[in-house]
N, C-alpha and C positions, 0 to 999 in steps of 0.2 A: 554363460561365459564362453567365448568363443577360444579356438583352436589356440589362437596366436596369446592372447591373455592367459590362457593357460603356463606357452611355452615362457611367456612372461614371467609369469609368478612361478615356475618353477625354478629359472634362473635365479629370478630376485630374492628368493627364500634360501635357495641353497649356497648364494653368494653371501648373505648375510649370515649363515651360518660359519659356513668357512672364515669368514671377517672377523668376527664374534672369538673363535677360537685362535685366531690368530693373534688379536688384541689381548687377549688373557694370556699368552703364551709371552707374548711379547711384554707384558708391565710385571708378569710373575717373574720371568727371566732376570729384569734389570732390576726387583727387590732384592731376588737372591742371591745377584753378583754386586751389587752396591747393598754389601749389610748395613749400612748407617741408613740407609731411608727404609729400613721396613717400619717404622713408626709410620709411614703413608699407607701401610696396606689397607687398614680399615678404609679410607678416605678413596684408594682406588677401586676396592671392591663395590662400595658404593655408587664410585661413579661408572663403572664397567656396568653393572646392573640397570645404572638409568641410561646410558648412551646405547646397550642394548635391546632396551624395551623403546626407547625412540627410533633406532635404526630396522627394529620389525617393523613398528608402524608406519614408518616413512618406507618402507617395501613393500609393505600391503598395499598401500593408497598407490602407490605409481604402480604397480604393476596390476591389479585388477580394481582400481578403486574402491580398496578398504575392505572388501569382502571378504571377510574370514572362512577361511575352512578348515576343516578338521587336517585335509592331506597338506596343510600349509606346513605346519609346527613337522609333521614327519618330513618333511625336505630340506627342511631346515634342520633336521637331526641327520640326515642321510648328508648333508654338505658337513656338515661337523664334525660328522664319523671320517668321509672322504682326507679331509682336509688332516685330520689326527693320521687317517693310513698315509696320505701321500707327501704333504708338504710342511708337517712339524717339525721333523728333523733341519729341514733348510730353514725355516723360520727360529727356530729356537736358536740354532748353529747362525746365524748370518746374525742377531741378535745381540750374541756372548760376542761375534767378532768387531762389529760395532762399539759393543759396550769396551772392550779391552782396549782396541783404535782410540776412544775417546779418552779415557783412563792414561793411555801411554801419551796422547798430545798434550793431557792434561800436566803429568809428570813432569814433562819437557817444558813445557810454560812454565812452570811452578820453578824449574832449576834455571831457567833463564832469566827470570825475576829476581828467584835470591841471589845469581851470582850478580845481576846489572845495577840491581836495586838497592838489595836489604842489605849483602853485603858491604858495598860501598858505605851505606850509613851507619850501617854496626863501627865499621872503621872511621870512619869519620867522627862518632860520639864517642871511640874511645881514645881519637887524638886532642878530643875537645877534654875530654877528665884528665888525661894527665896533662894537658896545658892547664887547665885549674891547678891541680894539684902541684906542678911545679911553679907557677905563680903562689900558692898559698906559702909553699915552701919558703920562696926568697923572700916574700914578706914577712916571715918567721922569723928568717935569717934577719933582712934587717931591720927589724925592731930589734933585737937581740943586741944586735950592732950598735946602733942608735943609743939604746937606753941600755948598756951598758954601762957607760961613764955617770949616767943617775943614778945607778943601783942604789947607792953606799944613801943617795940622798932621799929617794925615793922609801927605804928601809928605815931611816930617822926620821919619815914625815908620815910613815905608819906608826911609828911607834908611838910619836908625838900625839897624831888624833887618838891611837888607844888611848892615852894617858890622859887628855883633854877629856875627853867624854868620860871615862872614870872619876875625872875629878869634878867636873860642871852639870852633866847630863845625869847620869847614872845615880847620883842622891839627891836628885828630882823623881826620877821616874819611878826609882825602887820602892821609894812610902807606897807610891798610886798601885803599884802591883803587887806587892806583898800582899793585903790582905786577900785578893784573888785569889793569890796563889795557894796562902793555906786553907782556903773556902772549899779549892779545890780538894787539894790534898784530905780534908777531912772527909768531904763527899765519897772519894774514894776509899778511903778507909773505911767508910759506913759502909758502904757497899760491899766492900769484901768480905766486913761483919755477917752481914746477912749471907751474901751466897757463902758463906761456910756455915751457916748456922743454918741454912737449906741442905747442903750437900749432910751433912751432920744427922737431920731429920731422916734423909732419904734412904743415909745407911742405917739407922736405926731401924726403920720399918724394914727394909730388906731382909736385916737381919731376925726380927722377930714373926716376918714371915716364913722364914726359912726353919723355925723354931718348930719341931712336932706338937 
């Protein structure tokens, strides 16, 4: 391995390092300031694991093609370590300023939506219910109106079909239904025969269990 392949892969390893911790620093950050997606952490730690075992490999191979060494994984810890003493603080800080930036345009969207938007239909659907509702109204009113002067007539041609069907319909139907009905009736009564002659049973053993 020559001079410069060396200077290579010490680069490439310790820049993947630093990358590596920056990328963790950065999707841990935006869980813990967006509490509603920490359901993804499983799903980012997973993928933070496989984009950093492909982003070694893809350093390995370009910088000394592929040849593994032992001093490789320690450069890549000493760029990790570096990257934690010197540029966490600006990564993690420049992260939450971001994430809040986005948060507050977000905010601002959202309020300029409901006032242009949802607003206006909120009001609009409540001009559209009380236009129903005061059309419901004046058609209340006049049918009222209307068939007021029937009333008296309307009340005598109830009365009349009561009285018709009482006297033409009603001893027709009543033979056909009667015996149903005490069919029923008796059913029921047997019924209740029993579940009380059940309930009857059941305090009886109660009690002669309870008997020394």
């Amino acid at each position: 391995m020559s001079l410069w392949t060396q200077y290579l892969t010490v680069f490439a390893m310790s820049a993947s390092g630093a990358v590596l911790g920056a990328v963790y620093d950065v999707y841990r950050t935006i869980l813990a300031e967006w509490k509603y997606l920490r359901f993804l952490g499983p799903i980012l730690d997973f993928a933070f694991w496989i984009f950093a075992l492909l982003l070694v490999l893809y350093s390995i191979h370009w910088a000394n093609d592929g040849e593994v060494r032992l001093y490789v994984f320690l450069v890549m810890l000493i760029g990790f370590g570096l990257y934690r003493l010197l540029l966490r603080k600006i990564v993690v800080g420049s992260t939450v300023g971001v994430i809040k930036t986005i948060t507050y345009l977000l905010q601002v969207i959202g309020r300029f939506l409901f006032l242009t938007v949802i607003t206006p239909l909120l009001w609009l659907w409540s001009l559209f219910l009380a236009l129903v509702r005061g059309i419901d109204s004046l058609a209340n009113t006049l049918e009222k109106v209307i068939l007021w002067p029937f009333g008296p007539l309307l009340t005598s041609m109830e009365w009349l079909g009561r009285k018709l069907y009482e006297w033409t319909i009603l001893p027709l139907v009543k033979p056909v239904f009667q015996p149903v009905k005490k069919y029923i009736a008796r059913v029921k009564q047997k019924w209740r025969g029993i579940l009380r002659s059940v309930a009857n049973w059941l305090v009886d053993q109660d009690d002669e269990d309870r008997k020394p």
